[in-house]
C-alpha positions as CSV (number, residue, x, y, z in Angstrom):
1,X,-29.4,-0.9,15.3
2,X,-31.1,-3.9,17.0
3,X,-34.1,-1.3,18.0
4,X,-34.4,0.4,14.6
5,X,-34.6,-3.3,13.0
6,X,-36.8,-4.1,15.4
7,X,-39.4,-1.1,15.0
8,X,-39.5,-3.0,11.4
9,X,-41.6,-5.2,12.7
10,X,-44.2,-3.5,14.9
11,X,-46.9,-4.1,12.6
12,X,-49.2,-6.5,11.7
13,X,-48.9,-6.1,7.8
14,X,-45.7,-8.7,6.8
15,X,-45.5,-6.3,3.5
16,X,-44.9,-3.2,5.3
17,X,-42.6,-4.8,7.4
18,X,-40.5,-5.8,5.2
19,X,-40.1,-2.7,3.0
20,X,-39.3,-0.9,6.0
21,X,-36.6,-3.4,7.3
22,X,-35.6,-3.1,2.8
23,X,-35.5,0.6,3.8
24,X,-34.0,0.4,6.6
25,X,-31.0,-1.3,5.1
26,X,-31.1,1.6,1.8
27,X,-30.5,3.4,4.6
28,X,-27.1,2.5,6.3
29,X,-26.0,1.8,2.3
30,X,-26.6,5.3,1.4
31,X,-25.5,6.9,4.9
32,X,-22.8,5.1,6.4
33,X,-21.3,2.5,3.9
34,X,-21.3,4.2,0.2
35,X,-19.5,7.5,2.0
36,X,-16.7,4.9,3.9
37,X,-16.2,3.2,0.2
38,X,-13.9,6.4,-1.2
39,X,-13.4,5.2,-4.4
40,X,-16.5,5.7,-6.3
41,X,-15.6,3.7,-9.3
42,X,-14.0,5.1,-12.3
43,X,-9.8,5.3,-12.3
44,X,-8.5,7.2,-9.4
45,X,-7.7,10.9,-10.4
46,X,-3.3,10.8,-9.6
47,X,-2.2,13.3,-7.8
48,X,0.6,15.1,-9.9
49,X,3.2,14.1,-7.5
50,X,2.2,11.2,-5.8
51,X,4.6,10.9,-3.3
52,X,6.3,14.8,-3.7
53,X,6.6,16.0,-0.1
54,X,6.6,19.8,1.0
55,X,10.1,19.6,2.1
56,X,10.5,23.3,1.5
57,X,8.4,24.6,3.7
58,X,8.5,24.6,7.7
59,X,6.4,22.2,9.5
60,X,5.6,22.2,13.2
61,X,7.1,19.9,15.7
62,X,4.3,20.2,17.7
63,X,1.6,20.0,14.9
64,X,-1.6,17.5,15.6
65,X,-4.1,18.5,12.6
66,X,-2.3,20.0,9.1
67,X,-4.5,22.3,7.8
68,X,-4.0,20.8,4.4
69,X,-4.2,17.4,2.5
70,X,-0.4,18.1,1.5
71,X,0.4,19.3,5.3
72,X,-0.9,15.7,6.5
73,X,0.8,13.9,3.9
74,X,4.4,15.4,4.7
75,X,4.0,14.7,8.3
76,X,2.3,11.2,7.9
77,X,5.5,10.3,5.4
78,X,7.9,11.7,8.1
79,X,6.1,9.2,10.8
80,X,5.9,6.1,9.0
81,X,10.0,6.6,7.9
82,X,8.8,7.8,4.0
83,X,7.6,3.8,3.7
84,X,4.2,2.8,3.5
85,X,3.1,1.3,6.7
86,X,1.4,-1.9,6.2
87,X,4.3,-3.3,3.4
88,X,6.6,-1.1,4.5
89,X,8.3,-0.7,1.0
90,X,9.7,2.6,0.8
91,X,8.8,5.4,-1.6
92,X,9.9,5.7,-4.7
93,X,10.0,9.5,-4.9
94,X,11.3,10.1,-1.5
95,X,14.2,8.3,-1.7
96,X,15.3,8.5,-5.4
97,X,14.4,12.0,-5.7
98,X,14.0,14.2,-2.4
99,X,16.1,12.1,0.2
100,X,18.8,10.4,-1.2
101,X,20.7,11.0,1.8
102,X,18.6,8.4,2.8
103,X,18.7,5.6,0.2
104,X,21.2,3.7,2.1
105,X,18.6,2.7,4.7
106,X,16.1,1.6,2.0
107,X,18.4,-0.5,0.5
108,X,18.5,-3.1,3.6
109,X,15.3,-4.5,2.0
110,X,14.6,-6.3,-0.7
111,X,10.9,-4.8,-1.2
112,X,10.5,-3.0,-4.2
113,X,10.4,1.2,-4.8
114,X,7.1,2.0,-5.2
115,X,4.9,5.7,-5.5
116,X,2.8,5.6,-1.9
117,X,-0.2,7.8,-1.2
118,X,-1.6,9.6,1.8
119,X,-4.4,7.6,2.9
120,X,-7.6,8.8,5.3
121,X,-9.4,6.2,7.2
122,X,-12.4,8.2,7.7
123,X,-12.6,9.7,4.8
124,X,-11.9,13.3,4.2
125,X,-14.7,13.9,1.8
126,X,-17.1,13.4,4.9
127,X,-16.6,17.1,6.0
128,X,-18.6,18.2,3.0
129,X,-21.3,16.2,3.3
130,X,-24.4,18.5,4.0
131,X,-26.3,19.0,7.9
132,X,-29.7,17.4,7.4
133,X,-32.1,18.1,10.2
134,X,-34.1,15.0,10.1
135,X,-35.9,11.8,12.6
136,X,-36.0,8.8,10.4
137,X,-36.0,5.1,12.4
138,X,-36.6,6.9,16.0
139,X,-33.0,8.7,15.5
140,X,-33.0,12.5,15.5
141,X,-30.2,14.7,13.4
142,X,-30.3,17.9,14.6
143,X,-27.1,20.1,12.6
144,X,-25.1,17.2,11.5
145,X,-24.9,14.7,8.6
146,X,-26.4,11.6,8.7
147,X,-23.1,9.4,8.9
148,X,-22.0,11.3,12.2
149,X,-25.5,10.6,13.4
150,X,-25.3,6.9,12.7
151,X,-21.8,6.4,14.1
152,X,-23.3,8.2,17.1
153,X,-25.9,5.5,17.6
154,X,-23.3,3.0,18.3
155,X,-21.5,5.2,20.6
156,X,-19.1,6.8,18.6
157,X,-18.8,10.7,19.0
158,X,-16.4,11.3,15.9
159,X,-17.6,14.7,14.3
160,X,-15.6,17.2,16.7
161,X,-12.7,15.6,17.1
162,X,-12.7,15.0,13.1
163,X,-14.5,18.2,12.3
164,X,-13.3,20.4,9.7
165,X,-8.9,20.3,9.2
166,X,-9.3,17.7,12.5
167,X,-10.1,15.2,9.6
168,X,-6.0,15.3,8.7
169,X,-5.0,15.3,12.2
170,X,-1.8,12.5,11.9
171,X,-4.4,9.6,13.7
172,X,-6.7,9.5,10.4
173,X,-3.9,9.4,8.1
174,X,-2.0,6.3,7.0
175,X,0.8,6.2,4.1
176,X,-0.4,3.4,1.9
177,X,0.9,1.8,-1.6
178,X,-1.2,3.1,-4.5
179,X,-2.8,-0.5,-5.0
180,X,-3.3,-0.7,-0.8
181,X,-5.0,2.7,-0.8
182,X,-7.2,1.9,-4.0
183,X,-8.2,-1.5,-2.3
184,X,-8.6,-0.2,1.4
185,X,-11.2,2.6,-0.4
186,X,-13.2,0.1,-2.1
187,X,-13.9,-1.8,1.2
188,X,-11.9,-4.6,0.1
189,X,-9.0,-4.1,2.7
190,X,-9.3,-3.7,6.1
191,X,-7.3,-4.2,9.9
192,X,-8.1,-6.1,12.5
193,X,-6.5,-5.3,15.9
194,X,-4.7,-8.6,17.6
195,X,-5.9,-8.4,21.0
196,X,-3.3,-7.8,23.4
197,X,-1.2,-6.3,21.2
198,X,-1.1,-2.7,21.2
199,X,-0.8,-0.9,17.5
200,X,-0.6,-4.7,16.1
201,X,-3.4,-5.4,13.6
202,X,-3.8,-8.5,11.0
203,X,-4.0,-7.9,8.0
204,X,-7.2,-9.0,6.1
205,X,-8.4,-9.1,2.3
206,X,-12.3,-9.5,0.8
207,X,-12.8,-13.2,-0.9
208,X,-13.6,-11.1,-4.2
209,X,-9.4,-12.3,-4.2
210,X,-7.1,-15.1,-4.5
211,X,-5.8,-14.4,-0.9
212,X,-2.5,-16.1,-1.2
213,X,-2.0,-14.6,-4.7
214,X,-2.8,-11.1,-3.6
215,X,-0.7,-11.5,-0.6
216,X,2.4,-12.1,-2.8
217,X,1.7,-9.5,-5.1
218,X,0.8,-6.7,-2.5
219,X,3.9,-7.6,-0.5
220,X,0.9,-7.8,2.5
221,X,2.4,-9.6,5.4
222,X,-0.2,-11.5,7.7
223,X,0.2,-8.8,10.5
224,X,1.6,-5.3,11.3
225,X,2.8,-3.6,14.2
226,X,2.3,0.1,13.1
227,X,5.5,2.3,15.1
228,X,7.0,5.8,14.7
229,X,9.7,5.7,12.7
230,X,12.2,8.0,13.1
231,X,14.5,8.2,10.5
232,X,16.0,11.2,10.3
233,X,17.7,10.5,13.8
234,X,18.7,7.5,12.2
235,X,20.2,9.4,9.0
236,X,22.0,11.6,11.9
237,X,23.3,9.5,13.9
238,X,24.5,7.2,10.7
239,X,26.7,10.1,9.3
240,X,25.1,10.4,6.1
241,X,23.4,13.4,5.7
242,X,21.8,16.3,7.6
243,X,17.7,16.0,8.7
244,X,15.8,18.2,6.9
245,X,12.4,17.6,8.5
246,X,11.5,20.0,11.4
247,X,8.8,17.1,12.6
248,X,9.7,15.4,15.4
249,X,8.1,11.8,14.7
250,X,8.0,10.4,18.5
251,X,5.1,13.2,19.1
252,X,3.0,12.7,15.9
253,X,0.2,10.0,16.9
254,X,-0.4,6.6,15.1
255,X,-3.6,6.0,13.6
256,X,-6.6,5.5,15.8
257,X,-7.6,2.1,16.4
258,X,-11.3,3.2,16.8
259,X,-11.2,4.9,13.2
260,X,-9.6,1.7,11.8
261,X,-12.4,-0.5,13.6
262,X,-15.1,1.5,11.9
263,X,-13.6,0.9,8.8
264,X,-13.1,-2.7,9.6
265,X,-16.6,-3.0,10.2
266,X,-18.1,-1.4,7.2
267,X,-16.0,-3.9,5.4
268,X,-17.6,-6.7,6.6
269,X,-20.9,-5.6,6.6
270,X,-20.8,-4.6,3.0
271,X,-19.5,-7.7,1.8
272,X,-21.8,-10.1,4.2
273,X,-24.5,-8.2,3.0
274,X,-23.8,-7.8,-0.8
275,X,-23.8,-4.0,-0.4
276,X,-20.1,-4.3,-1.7
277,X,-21.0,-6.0,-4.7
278,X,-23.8,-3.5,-5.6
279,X,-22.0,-0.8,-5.4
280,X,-19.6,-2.2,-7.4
281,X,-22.0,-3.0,-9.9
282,X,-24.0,0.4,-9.9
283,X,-20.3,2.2,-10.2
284,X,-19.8,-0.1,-13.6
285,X,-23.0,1.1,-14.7
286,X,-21.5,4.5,-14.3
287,X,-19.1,4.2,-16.1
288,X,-20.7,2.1,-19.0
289,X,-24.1,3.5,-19.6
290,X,-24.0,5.8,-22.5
291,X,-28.3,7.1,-21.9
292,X,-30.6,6.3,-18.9
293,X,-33.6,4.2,-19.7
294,X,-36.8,5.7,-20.4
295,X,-38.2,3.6,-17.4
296,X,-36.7,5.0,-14.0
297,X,-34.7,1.5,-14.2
298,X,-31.6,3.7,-13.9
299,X,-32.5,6.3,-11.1
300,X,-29.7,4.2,-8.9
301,X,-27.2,4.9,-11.3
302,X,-28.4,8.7,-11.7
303,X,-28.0,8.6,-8.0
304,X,-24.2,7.3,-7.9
305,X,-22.8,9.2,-10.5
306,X,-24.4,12.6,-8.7
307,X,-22.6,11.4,-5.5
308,X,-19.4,10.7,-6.8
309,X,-19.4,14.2,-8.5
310,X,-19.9,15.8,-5.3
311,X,-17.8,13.7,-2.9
312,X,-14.9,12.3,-5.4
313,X,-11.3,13.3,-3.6
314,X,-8.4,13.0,-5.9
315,X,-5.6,11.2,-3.6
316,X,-2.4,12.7,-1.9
C-alpha cells in the first residue's frame, strides 16, 4: 500500500496527485472494504428458520468444507455447543425445539434464548464476484477478483484455500446472535486477538455506539476465548438423552485468526477513514430515493444498489 500511495505522488502537478491518491482510495472502498461490509443496507432478508439445523440428515465426522450454507451452519452450531460464540447464549430453536434433551445444560445460565445465525468472516458472497484481468496502481490481476488481488498485496494468499465450497470450511464460519451478525457485517464489530493467548480475542465495538450501553444490551463480554464445545458428550455422559449429531466437534477447526484479523482491519480503516460512514449514507440513499437526479449527482447510489443486487446473501 505504502508504494501504490506513493506512486501518487510521482509527479509534479499537486492536482493530479491528488486525484490519483482520491482514486486510489475509491479504490480499496470499492474493492476490498464495500465487499467485507455484507450488509448492504436495507433489513436483512431472515432465513425461514433461523436457527433450524439439518439434523436429519448425516453429516461427516471428518468434514472440513460443507458444500452448503445449511451444511456449514449444522456443523458450526454442533462446534460452538448450539450457543453463539462470542455471548454464548444458547439458541432459541435448538434447544426449545430440536434438542430438548439438551435444555438442561442451557439452563445453568442466566443469558437469555435467543435465534443465532451462521456467520462468514470473509464473506461468502466473494466467490461470485467476477475475474477481472486488469494493472491498476503497478498491481497486476491476472484470473482473479480484485479483492483476492489486494489481500495478496499484503501477503495474504486466501483465494484457494477459500475458493469455491472452501468459503464454508468450519474456520470462516462463526455462530453469531442475529444483532452480533448484523453488527459484525456492517463493520461495526470486530475481534482483536490478545496476544499470548491462543483463540482469546477482545471484543471491540465502532464509537457510532454507547459502548457500555451496547455492551449490556448485546450481552458482549470484554473478551472471549473461542473453544470446541462438545456437548453431545456432555448430554451422554449426563444421562439425559442420546447424541444425535454424527460430528465429532474436537476435529472441526475454530475460526481463523488471519480471517478475523482482515476483518478487524477493514473495520478500522473504514471507520478512521469515514468510508463507514459513506457507505452508510449511500445505502440510506438506497433505500430512500424514490428517482435519480437528472445531474449524475446519484451515479454513487446507482452504483450501490446494482452491487447489493448482485452480491446480497440472505443469512443462515
Amino acid at each position: 500500500m505504502a508504494n501504490a500511495i506513493a506512486s501518487c505522488f510521482r509527479t509534479l502537478n499537486d492536482v493530479a496527485a491528488r486525484a490519483t491518491l482520491y482514486e486510489l482510495g475509491e479504490f480499496y472502498l470499492v474493492h476490498l472494504i464495500r465487499p467485507m461490509r455484507k450488509h448492504q443496507g436495507g433489513t436483512p432478508m431472515p432465513s425461514s428458520h433461523p436457527s433450524r439445523l439439518s439434523f436429519d440428515k448425516p453429516i461427516r465426522a471428518d468434514i472440513q468444507s460443507p458444500s452448503s450454507r445449511g451444511d456449514v451452519k449444522s456443523v458450526a452450531m454442533v462446534r460452538d455447543g448450539y450457543r453463539c460464540m462470542v455471548t454464548r447464549c444458547p439458541d432459541l430453536n435448538v434447544f426449545l425445539k430440536e434438542r430438548r434433551d439438551l435444555l438442561y445444560l442451557a439452563k445453568r445460565s442466566s443469558l437469555p434464548f435467543t435465534p443465532t445465525e451462521c456467520c462468514h468472516i470473509i464473506p461468502y458472497s466473494i466467490n461470485d464476484m467476477k475475474n477481472v484481468n486488469e494493472e491498476k496502481f503497478g498491481w497486476k490481476f491476472e484470473g482473479t477478483s480484485i479483492f483476492w488481488g489486494i489481500l495478496q498485496s499484503f501477503g495474504y494468499h486466501l483465494q484457494p484455500e477459500l475458493n469455491g465450497n472452501n468459503i464454508n470450511r468450519p474456520e470462516n464460519v462463526m455462530t453469531l446472535t442475529h444483532a452480533l451478525h448484523g453488527l459484525f457485517d456492517d463493520l461495526d464489530f470486530w475481534l482483536e486477538e490478545v496476544e499470548g493467548q491462543e483463540n482469546t480475542y477482545r471484543t471491540c465495538l465502532s464509537s457510532n455506539f454507547d459502548d457500555a450501553q451496547a455492551r449490556e444490551s448485546l450481552h458482549l463480554p470484554p473478551t472471549v476465548q473461542f473453544i470446541v464445545h462438545d456437548v453431545d458428550d456432555l448430554a451422554s455422559s449426563g444421562a439425559r438423552g442420546s447424541s444425535t449429531s454424527q460430528v465429532q466437534p474436537r476435529h472441526l477447526a475454530l475460526p481463523n485468526p488471519k480471517y478475523l484479523r482482515i476483518h478487524a482491519a477493514c473495520c478500522k480503516v473504514a471507520h478512521l477513514s469515514g468510508a463507514a460512514e459513506y457507505l452508510e449514507e449511500v445505502y440510506r440513499d438506497v433505500d430512500s430515493l424514490e428517482v435519480l437526479a437528472n445531474d449524475g449527482s446519484s451515479a454513487q447510489v446507482l452504483d450501490a444498489a446494482l452491487w447489493r443486487i448482485g452480491n446480497l446473501v440472505p443469512p443462515v
